[in-house]
C-alpha positions in Angstrom: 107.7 66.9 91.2 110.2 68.3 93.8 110.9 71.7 90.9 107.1 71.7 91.0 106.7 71.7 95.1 109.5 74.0 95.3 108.0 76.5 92.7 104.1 76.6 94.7 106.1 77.3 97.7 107.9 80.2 96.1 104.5 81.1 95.0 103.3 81.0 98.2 105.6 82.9 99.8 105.2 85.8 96.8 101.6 86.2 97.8 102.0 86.0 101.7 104.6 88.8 101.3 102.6 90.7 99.2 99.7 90.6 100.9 97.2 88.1 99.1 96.6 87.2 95.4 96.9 90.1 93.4 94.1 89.0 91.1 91.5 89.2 93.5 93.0 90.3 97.1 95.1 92.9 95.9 92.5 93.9 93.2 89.8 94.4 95.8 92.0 96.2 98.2 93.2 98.4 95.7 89.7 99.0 94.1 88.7 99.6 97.9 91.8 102.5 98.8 90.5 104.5 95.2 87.1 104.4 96.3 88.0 105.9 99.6 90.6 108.5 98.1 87.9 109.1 95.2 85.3 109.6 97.6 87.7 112.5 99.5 88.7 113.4 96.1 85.0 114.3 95.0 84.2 115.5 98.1 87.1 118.6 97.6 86.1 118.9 94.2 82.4 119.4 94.4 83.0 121.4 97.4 85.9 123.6 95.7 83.0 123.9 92.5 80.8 125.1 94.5 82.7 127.5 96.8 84.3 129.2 93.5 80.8 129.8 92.0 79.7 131.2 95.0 82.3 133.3 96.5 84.6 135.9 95.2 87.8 135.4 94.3 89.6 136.6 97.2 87.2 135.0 99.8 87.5 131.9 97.8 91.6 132.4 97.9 90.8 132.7 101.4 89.8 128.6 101.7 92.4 128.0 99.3 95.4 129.3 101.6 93.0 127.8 105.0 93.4 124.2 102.9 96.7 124.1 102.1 98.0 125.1 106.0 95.4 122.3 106.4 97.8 120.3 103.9 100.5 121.4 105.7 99.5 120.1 109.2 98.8 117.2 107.5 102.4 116.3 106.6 103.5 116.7 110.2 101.0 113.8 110.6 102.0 112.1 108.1 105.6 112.1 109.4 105.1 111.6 113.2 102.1 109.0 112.9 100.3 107.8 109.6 103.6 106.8 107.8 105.2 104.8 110.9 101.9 103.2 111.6 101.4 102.1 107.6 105.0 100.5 107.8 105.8 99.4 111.3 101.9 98.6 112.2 101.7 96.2 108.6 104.3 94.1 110.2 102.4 93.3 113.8 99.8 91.5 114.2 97.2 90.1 117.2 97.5 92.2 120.3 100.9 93.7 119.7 99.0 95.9 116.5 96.3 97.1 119.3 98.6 98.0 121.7 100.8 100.1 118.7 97.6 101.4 117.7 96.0 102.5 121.1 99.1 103.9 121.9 99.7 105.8 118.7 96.0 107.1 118.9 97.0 108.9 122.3 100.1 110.6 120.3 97.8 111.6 117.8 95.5 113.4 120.2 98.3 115.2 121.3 99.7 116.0 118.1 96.1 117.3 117.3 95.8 119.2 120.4 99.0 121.1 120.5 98.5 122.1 116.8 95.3 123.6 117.2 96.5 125.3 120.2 99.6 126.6 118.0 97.3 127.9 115.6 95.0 129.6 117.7 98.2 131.4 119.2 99.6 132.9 116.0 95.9 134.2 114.5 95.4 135.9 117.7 99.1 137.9 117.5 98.4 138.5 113.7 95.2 140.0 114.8 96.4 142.0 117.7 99.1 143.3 115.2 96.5 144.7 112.4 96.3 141.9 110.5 92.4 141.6 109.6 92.9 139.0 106.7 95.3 136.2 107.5 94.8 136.6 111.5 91.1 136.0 111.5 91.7 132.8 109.3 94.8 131.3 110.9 92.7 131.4 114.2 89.4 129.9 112.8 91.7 127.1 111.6 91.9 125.8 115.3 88.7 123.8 115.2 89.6 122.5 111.8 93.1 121.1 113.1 91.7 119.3 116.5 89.5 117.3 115.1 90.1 116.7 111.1 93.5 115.2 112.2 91.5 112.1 114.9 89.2 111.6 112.3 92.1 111.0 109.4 94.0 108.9 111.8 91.0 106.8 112.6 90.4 106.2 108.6 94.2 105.5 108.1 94.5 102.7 110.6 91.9 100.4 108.6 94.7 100.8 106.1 97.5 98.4 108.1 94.4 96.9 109.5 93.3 95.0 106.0 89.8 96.5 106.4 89.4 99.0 104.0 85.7 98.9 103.7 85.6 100.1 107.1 88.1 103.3 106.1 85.1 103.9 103.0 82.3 103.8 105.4 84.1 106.5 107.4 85.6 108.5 104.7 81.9 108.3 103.1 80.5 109.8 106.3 82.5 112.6 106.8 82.6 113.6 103.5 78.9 113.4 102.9 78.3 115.9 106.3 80.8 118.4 104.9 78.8 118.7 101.8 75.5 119.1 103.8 77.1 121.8 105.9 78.4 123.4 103.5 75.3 123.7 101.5 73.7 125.0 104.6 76.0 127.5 104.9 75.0 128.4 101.3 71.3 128.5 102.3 71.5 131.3 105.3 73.7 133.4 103.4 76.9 133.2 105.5 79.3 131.4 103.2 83.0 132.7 103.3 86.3 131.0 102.9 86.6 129.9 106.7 82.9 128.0 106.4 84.5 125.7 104.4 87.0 125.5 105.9 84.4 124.5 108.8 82.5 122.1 106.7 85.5 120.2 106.7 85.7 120.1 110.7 82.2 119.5 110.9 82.1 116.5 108.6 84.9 114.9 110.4 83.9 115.1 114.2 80.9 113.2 112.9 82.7 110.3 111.6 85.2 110.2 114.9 82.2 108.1 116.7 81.9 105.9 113.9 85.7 105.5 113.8 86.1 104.7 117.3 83.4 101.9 117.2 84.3 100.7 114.1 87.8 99.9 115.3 86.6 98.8 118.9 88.8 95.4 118.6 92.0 97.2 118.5 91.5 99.4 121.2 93.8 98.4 124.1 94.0 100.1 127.5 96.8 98.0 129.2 100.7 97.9 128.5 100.5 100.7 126.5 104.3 101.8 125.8 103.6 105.6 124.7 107.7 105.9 125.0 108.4 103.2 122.8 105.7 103.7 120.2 107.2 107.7 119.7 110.7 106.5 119.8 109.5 103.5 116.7 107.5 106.5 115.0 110.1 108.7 115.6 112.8 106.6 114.6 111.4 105.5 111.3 109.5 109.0 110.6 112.1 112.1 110.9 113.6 111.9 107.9 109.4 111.4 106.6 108.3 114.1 108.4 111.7 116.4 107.1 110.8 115.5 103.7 106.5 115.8 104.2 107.2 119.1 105.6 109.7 120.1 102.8 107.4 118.9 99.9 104.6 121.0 101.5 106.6 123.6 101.7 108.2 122.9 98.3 105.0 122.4 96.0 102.1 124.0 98.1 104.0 127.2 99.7 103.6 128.7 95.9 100.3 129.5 95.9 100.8 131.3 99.6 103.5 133.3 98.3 101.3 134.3 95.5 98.6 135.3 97.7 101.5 136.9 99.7 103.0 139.0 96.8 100.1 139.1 94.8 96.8 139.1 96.5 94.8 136.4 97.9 92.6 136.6 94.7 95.8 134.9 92.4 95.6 132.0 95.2 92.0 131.6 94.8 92.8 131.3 90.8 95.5 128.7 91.6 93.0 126.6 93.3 90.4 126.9 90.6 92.4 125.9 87.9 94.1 123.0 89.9 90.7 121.5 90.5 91.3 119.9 86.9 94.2 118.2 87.5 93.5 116.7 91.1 91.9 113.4 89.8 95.6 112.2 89.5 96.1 113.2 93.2 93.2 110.8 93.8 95.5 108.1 92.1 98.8 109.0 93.8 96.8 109.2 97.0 95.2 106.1 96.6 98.4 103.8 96.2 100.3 105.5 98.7 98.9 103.8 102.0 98.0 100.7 99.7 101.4 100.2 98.6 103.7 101.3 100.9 102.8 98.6 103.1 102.9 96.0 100.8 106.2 97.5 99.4 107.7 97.2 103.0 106.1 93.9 102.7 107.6 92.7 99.5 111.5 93.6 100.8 111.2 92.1 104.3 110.2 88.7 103.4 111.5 88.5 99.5 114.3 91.2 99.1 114.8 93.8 96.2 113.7 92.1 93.5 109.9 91.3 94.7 110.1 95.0 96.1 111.0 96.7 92.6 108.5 94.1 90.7 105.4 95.7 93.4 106.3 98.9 92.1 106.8 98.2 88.2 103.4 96.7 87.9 101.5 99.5 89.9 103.0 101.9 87.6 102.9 100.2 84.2 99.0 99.6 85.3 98.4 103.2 86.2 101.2 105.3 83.7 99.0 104.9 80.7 95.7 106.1 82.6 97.1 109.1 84.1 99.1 110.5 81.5 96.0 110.2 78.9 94.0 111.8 81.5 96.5 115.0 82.0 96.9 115.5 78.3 92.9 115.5 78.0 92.5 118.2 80.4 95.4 120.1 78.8 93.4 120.1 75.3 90.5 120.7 76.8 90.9 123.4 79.5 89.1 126.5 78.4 85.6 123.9 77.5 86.2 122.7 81.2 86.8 125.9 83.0 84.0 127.2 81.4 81.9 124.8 82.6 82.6 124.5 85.7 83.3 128.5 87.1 81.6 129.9 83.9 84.0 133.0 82.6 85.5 133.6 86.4 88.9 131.4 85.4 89.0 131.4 82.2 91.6 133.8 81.8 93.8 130.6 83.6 93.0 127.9 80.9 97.4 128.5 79.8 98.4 127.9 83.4 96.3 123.7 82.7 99.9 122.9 80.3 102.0 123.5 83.4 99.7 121.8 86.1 99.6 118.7 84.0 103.2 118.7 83.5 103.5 119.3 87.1 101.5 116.3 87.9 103.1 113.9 85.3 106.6 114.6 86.8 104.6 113.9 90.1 103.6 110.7 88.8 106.9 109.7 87.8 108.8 109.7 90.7 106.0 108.4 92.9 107.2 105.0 93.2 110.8 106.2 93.9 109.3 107.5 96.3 107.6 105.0 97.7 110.6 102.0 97.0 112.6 104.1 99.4 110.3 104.4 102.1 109.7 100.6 102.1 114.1 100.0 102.2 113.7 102.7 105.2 115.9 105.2 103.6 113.7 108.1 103.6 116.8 111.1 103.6 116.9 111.4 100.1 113.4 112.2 99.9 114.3 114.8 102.6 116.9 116.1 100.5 115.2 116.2 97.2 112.3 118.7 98.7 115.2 120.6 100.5 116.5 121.5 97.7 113.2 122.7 95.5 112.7 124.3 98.8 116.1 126.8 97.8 115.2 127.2 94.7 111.5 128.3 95.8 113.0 131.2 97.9 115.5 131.9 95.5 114.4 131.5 92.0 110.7 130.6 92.2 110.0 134.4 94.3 111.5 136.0 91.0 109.2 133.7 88.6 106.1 135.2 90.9 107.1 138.7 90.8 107.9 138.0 87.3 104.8 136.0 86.1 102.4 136.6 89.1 100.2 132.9 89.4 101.9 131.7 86.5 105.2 132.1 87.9 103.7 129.8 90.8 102.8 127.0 88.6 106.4 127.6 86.7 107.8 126.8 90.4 106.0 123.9 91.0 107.5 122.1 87.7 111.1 123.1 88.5 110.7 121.6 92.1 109.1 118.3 90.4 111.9 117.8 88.5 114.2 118.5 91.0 112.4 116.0 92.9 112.3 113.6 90.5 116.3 113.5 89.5 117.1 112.8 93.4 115.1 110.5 94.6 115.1 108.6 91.1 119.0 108.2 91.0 118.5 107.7 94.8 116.4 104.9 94.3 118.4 103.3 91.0 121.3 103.2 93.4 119.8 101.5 96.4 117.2 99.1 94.3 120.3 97.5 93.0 123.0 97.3 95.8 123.5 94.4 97.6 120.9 92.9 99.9 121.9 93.2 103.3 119.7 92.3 106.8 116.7 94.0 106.6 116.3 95.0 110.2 112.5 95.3 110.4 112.6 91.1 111.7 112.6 92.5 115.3 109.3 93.5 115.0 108.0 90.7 113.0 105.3 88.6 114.2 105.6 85.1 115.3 105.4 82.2 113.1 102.3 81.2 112.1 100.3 84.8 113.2 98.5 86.6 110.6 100.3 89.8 108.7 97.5 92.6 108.8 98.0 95.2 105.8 96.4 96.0 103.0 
């Protein structure tokens, strides 16, 4: 009787650490974050679809260079606010998460705000300086910036918050009004690169109301520490936002520098072509606010061995999906492109092989990734992109002048796998070291109060 006692508490203690049961808490929750990443998922896809039947290449390479700075401000978001708050906020609970919220939501603003003013700045000198292409869009991109970033903080929060219905609802919102724009856009005859680019914009200052109200309990005006919530961010997110920055830099600078030393045309083909392979980004974007949490989770209360089991099953569930999915698309490129774009692309369907191998090495060291964020040793990752990074400037330039787009794509798998031998051995060597204090107990809540997170 006592071995049975003793094993329901452990069991108990496994599924308060991890967040709930996984057979029906942790199922809905993650069945919830895929619907919300599918939903943004499908609303880029349909919207990419559409934009490269419509426009011409260069005008559609135009978007695709307008959403990956949009990617790019992005990780600075990531590092400075999203990634603390999915850590540090899944261990607070009651009004301790509010006040961390509320006072994280003021950083955000002016994160947002000084980005968008940054942006503005450096169209308007490329513009006085000649440059009628890239000038013109790095400016429109100001409107974009301000608000795109509120409204992505407002659906990230339900995240640590254990309400990912309400992140759906929002995501489903926005996504919905870029589409409509954007089809308007289509109807007067003024569609161009930058209108989707403003669809995006439009879509999400219409879910910011929503977002606001929807998370109306949280909202604190009192005691809000904005020192101490940057210096927790801060503290936990430099070496994030170092390695955010250097993986944008490191896998979606390539199609910038082909637009750069090829023409904005071979970055509008990049985009296309990618289009088949994003479905996995839905997957990998998906776990990573539903896991990392939990992950952090798993180690805090339980220790390395409940922290490496989290991430075995998530992959062993997903590994056989993905990688049938990626060899699919590779068989069946030229069919698909010429579906989708008609004979535009299909010139491309060779550059599918090294997308999906791009993708799978993606894959791979996603939970690596993702183990060492939640034992708060984030430096590796920092240094894996750092060095893809050199190798982008150094050998991946010569692939492009070499190979044009292809020599892009040819990039992107060198950096993956230099990505994926340092933060894998980085990770074999601290999952198995010796357990020490975890440090994150100064934040943890009471006895007894409820652990939000997904």
């Amino acid at each position: 009787m006592a071995g049975s006692r003793n094993l329901g508490g452990a069991r108990a203690r496994v599924v308060r650490a991890t967040g709930g049961p996984v057979s029906r808490q942790g199922a809905r929750d993650w069945l919830l974050a895929a619907a919300d990443q599918g939903l943004i998922s499908l609303s880029n896809f349909l919207a990419g679809i559409y934009l490269a039947r419509m426009l011409d290449p260069t005008q559609f390479g135009v978007y695709a260079v307008g959403f990956l700075l949009l990617h790019g401000i992005g990780a600075v978001q990531e590092g400075l606010i999203l990634q603390p708050m999915s850590t540090l906020g899944a261990m607070l609970a009651g009004p301790r998460f509010g006040r961390y919220l509320s006072a994280t939501a003021v950083l955000q603003l002016l994160e947002a705000a000084a980005s968008a003013l940054a942006v503005a700045i450096g169209g308007w000198i490329l513009t006085r300086l000649g440059n009628d292409t890239a000038g013109p869009t790095l400016f429109g991109l100001w409107f974009v910036f301000l608000v795109w970033q509120p409204q992505e903080y407002l659906r990230r929060l339900f995240y640590p918050a254990r309400r990912i219905q309400d992140a759906v609802v929002n995501t489903a919102v926005a996504s919905t009004l870029r589409l409509a724009v954007l089809v308007w856009y289509g109807s007067r005859g003024s569609l161009s690169g930058m209108a989707g680019m403003h669809a995006i914009a439009w879509g999400a200052l219409a879910a910011i109301p929503l977002g606001l109200w929807q998370a109306r309990r949280h909202w604190q005006r009192r005691a809000l520490d904005l020192r101490g919530a940057w210096q927790e961010n801060w503290r936990f997110g430099r070496w994030v936002l170092g390695g955010q920055l250097a993986a944008w830099v490191s896998l979606e600078v390539y199609p910038i520098l082909a637009a750069g030393l090829v023409n904005f045309a071979a970055a509008g083909a990049y985009r296309a072509v990618q289009t088949l392979v994003a479905p996995v980004h839905v997957v990998i974007a998906a776990l990573d606010p539903f896991l990392t949490p939990r992950a952090s989770r798993a180690e805090a209360h339980l220790g390395r061995l409940a922290l490496r089991r989290t991430l075995r099953r998530a992959f062993i569930f997903l590994v056989a999906p993905v990688l049938g999915y990626l060899l699919l698309v590779t068989l069946a490129a030229p069919a698909l492109l010429q579906l989708l774009f008609g004979d535009k692309y299909l010139g491309y369907a060779p550059m599918v092989t090294l997308f999906a191998l791009q993708y799978g090495l993606w894959f791979t060291y996603f939970p690596f990734q993702v183990g060492l964020k939640a034992l708060r040793r984030t430096r590796p990752i920092f240094i894996a992109h750092g060095l893809a990074i050199l190798a982008m400037f150094s050998l991946g330039i010569v692939l492009i002048r070499a190979f044009g787009v292809y020599g892009a794509t040819l990039g992107q798998v060198l950096n993956a796998l230099i990505a994926l031998t340092v933060i894998g051995l980085a990770w074999r060597q601290a999952s198995r070291e010796e357990e020490m204090p975890s440090g994150i107990e100064a934040i943890e809540p009471l006895s007894g109060e409820h652990v939000p997170g997904p």
